[in-house]
C-alpha positions as CSV (number, residue, x, y, z in Angstrom):
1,X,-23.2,-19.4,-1.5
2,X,-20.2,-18.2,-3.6
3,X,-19.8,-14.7,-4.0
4,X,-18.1,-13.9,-7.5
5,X,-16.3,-10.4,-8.3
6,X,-18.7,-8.5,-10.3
7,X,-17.7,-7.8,-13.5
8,X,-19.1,-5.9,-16.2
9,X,-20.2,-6.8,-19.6
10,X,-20.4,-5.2,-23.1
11,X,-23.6,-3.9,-23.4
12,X,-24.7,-0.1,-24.4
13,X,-22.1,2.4,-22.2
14,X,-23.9,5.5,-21.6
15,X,-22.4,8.4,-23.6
16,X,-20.1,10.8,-21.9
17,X,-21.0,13.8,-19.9
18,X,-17.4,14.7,-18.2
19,X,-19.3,17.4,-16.7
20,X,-22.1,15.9,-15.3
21,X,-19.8,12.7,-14.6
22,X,-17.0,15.6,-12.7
23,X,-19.7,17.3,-10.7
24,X,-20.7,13.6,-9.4
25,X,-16.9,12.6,-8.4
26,X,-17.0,16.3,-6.8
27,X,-20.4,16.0,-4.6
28,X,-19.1,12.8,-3.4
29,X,-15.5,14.1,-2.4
30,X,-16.5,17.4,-0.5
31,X,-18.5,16.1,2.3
32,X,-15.7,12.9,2.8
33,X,-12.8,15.5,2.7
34,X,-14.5,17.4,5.3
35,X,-15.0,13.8,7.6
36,X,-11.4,13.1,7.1
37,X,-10.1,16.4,8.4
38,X,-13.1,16.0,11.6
39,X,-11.2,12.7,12.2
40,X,-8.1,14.2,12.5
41,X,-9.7,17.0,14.6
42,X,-10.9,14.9,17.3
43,X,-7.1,13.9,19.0
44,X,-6.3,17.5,18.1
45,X,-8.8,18.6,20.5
46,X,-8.0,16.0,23.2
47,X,-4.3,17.5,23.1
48,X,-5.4,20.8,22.8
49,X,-8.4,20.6,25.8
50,X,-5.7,19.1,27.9
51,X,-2.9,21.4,27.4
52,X,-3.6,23.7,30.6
53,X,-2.7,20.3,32.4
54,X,1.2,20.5,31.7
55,X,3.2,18.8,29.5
56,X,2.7,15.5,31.4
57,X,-0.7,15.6,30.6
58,X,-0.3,16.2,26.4
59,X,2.5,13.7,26.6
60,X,-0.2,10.6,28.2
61,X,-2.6,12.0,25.7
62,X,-0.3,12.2,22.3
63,X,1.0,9.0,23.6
64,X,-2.5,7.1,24.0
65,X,-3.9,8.5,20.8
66,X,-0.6,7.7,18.8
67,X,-0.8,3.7,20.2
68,X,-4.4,3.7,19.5
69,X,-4.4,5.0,16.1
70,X,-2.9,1.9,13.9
71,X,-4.9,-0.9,15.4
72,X,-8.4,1.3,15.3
73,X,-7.3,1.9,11.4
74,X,-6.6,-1.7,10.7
75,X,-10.1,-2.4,12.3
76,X,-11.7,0.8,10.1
77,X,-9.0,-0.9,6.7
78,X,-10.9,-4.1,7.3
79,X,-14.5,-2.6,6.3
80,X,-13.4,-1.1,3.1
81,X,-14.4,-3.6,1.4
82,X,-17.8,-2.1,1.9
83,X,-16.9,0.5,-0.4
84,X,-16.6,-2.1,-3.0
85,X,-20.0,-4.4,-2.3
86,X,-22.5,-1.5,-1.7
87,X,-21.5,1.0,-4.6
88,X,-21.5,-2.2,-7.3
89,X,-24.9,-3.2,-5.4
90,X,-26.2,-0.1,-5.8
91,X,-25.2,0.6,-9.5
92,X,-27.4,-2.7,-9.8
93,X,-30.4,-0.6,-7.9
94,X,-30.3,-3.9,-5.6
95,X,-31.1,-2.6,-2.4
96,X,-31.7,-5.7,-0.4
97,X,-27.9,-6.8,-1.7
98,X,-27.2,-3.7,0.2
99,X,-28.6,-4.0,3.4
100,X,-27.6,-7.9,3.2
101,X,-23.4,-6.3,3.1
102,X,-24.1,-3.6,6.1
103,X,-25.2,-6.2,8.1
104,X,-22.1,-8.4,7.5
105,X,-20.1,-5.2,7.9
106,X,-21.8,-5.3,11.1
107,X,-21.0,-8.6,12.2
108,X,-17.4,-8.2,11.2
109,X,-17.0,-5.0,13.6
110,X,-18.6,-7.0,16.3
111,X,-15.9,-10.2,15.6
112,X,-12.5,-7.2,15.1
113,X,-13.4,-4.9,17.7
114,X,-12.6,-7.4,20.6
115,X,-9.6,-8.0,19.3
116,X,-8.6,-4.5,18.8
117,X,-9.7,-3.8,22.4
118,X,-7.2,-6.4,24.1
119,X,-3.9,-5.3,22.3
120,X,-5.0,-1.6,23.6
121,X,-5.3,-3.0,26.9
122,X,-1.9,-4.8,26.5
123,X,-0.3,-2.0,25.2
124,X,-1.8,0.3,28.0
125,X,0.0,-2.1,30.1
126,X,3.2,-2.1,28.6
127,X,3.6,1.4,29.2
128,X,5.8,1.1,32.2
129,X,8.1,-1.3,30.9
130,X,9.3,0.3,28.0
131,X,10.8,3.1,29.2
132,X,8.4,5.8,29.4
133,X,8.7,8.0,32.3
134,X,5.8,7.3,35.2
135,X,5.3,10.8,34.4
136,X,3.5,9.7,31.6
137,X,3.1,6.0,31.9
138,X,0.4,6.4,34.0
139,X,-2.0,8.8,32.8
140,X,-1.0,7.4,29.3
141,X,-2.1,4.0,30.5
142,X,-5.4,5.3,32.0
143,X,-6.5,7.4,29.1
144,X,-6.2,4.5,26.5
145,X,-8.3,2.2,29.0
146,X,-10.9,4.4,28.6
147,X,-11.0,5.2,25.1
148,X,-10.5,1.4,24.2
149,X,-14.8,1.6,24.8
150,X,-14.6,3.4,21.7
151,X,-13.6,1.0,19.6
152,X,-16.7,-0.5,18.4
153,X,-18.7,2.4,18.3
154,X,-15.7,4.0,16.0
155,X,-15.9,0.6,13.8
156,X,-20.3,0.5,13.6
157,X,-19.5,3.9,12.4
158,X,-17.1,3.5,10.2
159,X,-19.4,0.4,8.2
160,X,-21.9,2.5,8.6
161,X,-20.3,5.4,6.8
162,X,-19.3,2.8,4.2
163,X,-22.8,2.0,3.5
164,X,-24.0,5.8,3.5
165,X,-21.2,6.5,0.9
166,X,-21.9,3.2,-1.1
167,X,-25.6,4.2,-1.6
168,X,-24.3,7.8,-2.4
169,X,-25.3,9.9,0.7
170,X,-22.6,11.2,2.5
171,X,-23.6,14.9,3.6
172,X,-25.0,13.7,6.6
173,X,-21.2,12.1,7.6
174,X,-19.9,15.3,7.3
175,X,-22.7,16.9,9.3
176,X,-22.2,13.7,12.1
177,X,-18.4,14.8,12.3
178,X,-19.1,18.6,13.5
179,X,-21.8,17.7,15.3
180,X,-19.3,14.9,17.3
181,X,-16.4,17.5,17.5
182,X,-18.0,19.6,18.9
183,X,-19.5,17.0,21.6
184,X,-16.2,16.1,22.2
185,X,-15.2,20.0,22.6
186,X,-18.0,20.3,25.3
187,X,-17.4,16.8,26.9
188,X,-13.7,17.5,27.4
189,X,-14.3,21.0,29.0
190,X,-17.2,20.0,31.5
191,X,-15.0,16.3,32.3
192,X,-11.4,17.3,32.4
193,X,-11.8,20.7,34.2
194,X,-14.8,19.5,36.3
195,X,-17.6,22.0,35.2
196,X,-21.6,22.2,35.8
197,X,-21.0,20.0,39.2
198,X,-18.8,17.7,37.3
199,X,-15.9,15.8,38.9
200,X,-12.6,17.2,37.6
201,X,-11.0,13.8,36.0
202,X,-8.3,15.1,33.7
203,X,-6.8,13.1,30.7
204,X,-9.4,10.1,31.7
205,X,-12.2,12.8,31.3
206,X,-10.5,13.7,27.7
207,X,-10.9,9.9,27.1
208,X,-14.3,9.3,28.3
209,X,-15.8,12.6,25.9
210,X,-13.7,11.2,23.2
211,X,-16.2,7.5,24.0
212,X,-19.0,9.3,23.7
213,X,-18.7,11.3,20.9
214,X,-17.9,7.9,19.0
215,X,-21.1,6.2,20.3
216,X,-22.7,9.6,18.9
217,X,-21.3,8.9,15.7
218,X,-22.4,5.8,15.1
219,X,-25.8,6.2,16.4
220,X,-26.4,9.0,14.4
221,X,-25.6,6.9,11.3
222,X,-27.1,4.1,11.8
223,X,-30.7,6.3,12.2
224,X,-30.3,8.3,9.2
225,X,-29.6,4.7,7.2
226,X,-32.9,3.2,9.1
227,X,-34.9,6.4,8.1
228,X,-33.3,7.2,5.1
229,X,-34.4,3.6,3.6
230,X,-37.5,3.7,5.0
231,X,-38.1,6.7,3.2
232,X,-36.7,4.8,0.0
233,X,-39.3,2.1,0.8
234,X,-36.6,-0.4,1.4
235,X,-36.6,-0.4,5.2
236,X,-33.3,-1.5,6.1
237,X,-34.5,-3.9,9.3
238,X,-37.5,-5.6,7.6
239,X,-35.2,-8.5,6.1
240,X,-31.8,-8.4,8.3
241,X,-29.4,-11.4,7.6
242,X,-27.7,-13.6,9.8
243,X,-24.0,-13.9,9.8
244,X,-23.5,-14.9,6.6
245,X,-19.4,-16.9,6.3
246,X,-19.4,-16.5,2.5
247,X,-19.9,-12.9,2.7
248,X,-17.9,-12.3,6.0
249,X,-14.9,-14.1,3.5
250,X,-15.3,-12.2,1.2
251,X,-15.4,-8.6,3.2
252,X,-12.0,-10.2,4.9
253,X,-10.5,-10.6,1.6
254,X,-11.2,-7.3,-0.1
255,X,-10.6,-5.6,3.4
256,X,-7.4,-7.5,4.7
257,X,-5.1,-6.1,2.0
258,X,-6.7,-2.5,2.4
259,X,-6.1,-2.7,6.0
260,X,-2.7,-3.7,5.6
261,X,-1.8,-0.7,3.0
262,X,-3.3,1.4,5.1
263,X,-0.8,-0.3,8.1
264,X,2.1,-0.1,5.6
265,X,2.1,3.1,4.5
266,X,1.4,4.4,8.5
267,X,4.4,2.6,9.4
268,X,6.7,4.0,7.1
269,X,6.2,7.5,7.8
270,X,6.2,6.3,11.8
271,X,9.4,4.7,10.8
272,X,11.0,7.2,9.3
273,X,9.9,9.7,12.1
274,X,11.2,7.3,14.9
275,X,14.6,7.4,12.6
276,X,14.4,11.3,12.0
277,X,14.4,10.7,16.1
278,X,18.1,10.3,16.3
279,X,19.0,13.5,14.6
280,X,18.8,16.7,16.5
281,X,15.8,18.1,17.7
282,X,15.9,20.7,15.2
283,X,15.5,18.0,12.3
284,X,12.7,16.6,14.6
285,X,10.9,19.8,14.9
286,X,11.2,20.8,11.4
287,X,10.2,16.9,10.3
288,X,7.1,17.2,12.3
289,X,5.9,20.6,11.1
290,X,6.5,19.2,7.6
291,X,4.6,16.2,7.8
292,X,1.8,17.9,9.3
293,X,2.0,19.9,5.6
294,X,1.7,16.8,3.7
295,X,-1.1,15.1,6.1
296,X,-2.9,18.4,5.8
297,X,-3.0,18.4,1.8
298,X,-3.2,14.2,1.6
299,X,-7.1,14.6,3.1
300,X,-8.0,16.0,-0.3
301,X,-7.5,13.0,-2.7
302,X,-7.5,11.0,0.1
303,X,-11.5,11.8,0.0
304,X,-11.4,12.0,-3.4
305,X,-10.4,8.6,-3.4
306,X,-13.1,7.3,-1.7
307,X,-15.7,9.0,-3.8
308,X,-13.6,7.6,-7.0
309,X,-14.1,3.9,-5.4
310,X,-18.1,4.7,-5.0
311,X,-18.5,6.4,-8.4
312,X,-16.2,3.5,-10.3
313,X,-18.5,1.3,-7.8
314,X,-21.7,2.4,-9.1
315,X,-20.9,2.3,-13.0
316,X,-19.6,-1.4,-12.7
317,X,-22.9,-2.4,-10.7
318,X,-24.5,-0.5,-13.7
319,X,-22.7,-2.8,-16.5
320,X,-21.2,0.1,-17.9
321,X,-17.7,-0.4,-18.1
322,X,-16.8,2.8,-20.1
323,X,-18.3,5.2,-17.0
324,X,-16.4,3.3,-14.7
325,X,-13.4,4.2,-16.6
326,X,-14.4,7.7,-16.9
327,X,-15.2,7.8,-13.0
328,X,-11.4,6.4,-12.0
329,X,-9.9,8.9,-14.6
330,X,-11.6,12.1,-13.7
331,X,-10.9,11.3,-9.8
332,X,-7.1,10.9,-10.7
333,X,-7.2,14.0,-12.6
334,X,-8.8,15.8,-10.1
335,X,-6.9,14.4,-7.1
336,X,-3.5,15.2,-9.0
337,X,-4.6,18.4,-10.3
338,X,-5.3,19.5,-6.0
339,X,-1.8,18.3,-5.7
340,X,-0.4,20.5,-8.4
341,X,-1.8,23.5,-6.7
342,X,-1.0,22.3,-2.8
343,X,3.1,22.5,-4.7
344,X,2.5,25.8,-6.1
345,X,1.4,26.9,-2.5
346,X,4.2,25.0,-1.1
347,X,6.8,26.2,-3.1
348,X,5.6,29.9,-3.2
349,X,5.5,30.7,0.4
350,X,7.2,28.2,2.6
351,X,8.8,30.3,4.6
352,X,5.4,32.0,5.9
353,X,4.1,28.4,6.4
354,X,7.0,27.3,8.4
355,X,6.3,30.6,10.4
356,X,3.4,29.8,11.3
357,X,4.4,26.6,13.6
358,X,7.7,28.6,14.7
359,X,10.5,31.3,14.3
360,X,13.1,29.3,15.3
361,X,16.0,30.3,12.9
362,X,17.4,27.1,12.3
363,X,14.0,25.5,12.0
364,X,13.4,28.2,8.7
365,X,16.5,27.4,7.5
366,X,16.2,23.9,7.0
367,X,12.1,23.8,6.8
368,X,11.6,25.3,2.7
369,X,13.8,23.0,1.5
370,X,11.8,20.1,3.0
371,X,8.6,21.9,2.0
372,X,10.3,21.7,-1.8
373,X,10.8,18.1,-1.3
374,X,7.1,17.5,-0.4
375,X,5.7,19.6,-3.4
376,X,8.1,17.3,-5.6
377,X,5.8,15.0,-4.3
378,X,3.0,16.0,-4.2
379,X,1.2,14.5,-7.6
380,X,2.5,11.4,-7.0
381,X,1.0,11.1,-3.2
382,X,-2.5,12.7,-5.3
383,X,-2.1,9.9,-7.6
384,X,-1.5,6.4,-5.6
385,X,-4.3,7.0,-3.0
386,X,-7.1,8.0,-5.9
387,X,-5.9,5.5,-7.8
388,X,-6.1,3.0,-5.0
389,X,-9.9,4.3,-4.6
390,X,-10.3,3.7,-8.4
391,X,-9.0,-0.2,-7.5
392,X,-10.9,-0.7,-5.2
393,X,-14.4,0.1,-6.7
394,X,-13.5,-2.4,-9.4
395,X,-12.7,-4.9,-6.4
396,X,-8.9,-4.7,-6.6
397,X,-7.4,-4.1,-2.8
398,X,-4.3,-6.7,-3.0
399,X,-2.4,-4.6,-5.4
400,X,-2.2,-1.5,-3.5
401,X,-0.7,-3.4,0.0
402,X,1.6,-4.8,-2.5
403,X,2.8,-1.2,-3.9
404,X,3.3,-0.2,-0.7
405,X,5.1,-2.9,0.8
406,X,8.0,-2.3,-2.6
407,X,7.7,1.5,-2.5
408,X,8.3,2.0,1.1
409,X,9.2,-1.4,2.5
410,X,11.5,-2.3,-0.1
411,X,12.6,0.8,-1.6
412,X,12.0,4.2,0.1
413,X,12.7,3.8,3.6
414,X,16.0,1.7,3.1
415,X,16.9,4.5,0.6
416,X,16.6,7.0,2.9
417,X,17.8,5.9,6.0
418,X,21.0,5.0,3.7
419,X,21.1,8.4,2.0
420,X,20.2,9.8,5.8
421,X,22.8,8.1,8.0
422,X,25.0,6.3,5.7
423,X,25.7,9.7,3.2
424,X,24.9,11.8,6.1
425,X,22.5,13.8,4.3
426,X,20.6,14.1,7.4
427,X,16.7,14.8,7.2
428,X,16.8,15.7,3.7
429,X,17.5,12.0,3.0
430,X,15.1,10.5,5.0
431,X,12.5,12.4,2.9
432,X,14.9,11.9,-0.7
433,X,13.8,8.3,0.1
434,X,10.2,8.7,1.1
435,X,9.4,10.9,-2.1
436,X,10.6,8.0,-4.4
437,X,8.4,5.5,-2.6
438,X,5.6,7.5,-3.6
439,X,6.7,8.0,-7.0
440,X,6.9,4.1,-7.3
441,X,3.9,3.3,-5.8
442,X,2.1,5.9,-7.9
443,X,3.4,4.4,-10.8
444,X,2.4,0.8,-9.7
445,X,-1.0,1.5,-9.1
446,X,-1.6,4.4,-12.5
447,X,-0.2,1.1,-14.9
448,X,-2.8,-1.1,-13.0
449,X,-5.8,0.8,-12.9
450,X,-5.2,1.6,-16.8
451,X,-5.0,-2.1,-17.5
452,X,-7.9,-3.3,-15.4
453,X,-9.8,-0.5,-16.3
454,X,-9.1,-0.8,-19.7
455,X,-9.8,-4.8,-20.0
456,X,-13.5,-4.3,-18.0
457,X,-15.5,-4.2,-21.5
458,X,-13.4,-7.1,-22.8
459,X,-14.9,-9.5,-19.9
460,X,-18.1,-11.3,-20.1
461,X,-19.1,-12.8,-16.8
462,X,-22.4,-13.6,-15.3
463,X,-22.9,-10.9,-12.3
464,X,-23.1,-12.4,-8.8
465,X,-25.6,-14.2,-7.2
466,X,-27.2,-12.7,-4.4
467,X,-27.2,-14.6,-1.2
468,X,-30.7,-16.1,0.2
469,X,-31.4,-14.8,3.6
């Protein structure tokens, strides 16, 4: 069985309701926003839960969350090209064509979690050789041990999730995320502080809540899927494939590049951290608080962007290339147009903002000019990650690793660390050279989804085959 990109031909586009079309992009993005900030909440809460434990204590945690972050979002990059399979599926109202993908989505968490789970161990290893203090090493080591078992239960969610957002339900992820948060809240108070007759375990107690919440997650999805398709009168388990190698190919193909843009563009701001590293801790401190600005205002288009690569999904599933154009232009718009604001807030009142991590004079004096840097920026970062949504619903993921690769790789992160060290510019260079990356990248990636988008009507090839079970 080959399976062929789909691609849509001319036929009768539906006539445009931006509204109605806007209101879509909109449902879609509020619930995933809202999951991408619970994801970041749940390794704020383990550092936060363990904090009464000394610094030792948030170091092993910080330290175990940090190394298992990368590998568990290469594992999450490499189902995104669920995104692409379900939403054109469903624009087809092919149902079975969308269980048939879950269930290789399945199959692939089962072959990459493995995997994932031995580098953590190795790296959980490694801790004492590199120079860590025992201090840390240890707990460090034992925490990421334990929260290794999470793995699979964070990657059957995260296909899961794909599915849910492919098909066009995704309230019920943001409703999973709160509900999982707060498990994790509970679990870390009764296991790290030994409550309700509880052994008192400490940062392996913060690792073992954090395992459960995840196999919460991923149960809960996969029951709201079963029930939600029985209710469709498409019951999701009636016909389950096999492991299918066509389709497992092809989710590798559209997922490998995603997974290593996502592993690109977390590198180079890990890179340019672990530079910022050698300045004084003032620049470090001030870097930190910064970037936890522009991570903060990123999870807006960054859910956008997954509701543009369902909507643009949907419409070339549907054969109708001028929605699917429509769908990748209003989710840039609106994902720029957040971005425009987040720099008005930026620029009006960065000294308050900088406040609020710390009154350190010498932090304020060198924190509102990085916080003008990063609303310079801030379109640009609104722009690549829509538009790299927008790709992807159209079944384009090589592209964007390759943007990112030339914008940081190439071009950015040599720039600043020249600008940084070599013109002593300090911090300010570091982030001269991180800000053009994302102005090149964004650029890359607004010329491609204009022509790919714009050559959709002009192709006229039969739609894919569905696979026999």
């Amino acid at each position: 069985m080959a399976v062929s990109q789909p691609n849509i031909a001319p036929g009768s586009p539906t006539k445009p309701d931006w509204g109605a079309e806007l209101r879509a992009v909109v449902t879609l993005a509020v619930p995933v926003v809202l999951s991408e900030i619970g994801w970041m909440l749940q390794g704020v809460v383990d550092t936060i839960m363990v904090g009464r434990l000394g610094p030792a204590a948030i170091g092993a945690v910080a330290l175990g969350n940090a190394v298992c972050y990368t590998p568990s979002l290469f594992g999450i990059g490499l189902l995104l090209g669920l995104d692409t399979m379900v939403s054109q599926a469903n624009g087809r109202q092919d149902h079975d064509e969308c269980h048939r993908w879950l269930a290789q989505g399945i199959y692939l968490a089962l072959i990459a979690a493995p995997v994932i789970m031995l580098l953590l161990v190795g790296a959980s290893i490694g801790f004492t050789h590199v120079g860590i203090s025992a201090e840390v090493a240890a707990p460090a080591g034992h925490y990421l041990r334990l929260l290794l078992w999470g793995t699979l239960p964070l990657l059957l969610y995260s296909g899961t999730r794909r599915y849910l957002q492919g098909v066009g339900e995704v309230r019920v992820i943001t409703a999973t995320y709160v509900i999982a948060n707060l498990i994790n809240w509970f679990g870390n108070w009764v296991l790290i502080y030994g409550k309700l007759g509880f052994p008192a375990l400490g940062v392996r107690g913060s690792a073992l809540s954090t395992v459960a919440s995840r196999i919460f997650m991923a149960a809960a999805l996969l029951l709201f899927a079963w029930r939600y398709e029985r209710q469709r009168g498409h019951p999701l388990f009636k016909h389950w494939a096999g492991p299918q190698m066509a389709r497992l190919k092809e989710l590798v193909r559209l997922g490998l590049p995603a997974a290593g843009q996502i592993v690109m563009e977390v590198g180079a701001w890990g890179m340019a951290t672990f530079g910022v590293g050698y300045l004084t801790p003032v620049a470090l401190a001030t870097h930190q608080i910064v970037l936890n600005y522009a991570s903060m205002t990123y999870m807006v288009p960054l859910g956008i962007s997954s509701a543009a690569a369902v909507s643009v999904g949907h419409a070339v599933g549907a054969g109708d290339a001028a929605r699917a154009r429509r769908a990748g232009w209003l989710s840039i718009a609106l994902g720029g147009g957040f971005m425009v604001l987040a720099a008005i807030v930026l620029l009006a009142i960065p000294v308050p903002l900088i406040d609020l991590y710390t009154r350190d004079p010498r932090v304020l004096a060198v924190g509102p000019t990085l916080l003008a840097i990063v609303a310079a920026f801030q379109i640009f970062d609104g722009i690549q990650i829509v538009s790299t949504g927008s790709l992807r619903g159209l079944g384009e993921t090589r592209i964007p690793m390759v943007a990112n690769f030339v914008g940081y790789w190439v071009l950015g992160l040599p720039l600043g660390f020249f600008i940084c060290f070599g013109l002593k510019r300090g911090i300010y260079g570091m982030w001269i050279g991180l800000t053009l990356a994302l102005v090149v990248i964004s650029v890359m990636l607004l010329a491609r989804w204009n022509r790919d988008s714009a050559r959709m009507a002009d192709a006229v090839i039969p739609a894919p085959v569905p696979a026999d079970l």
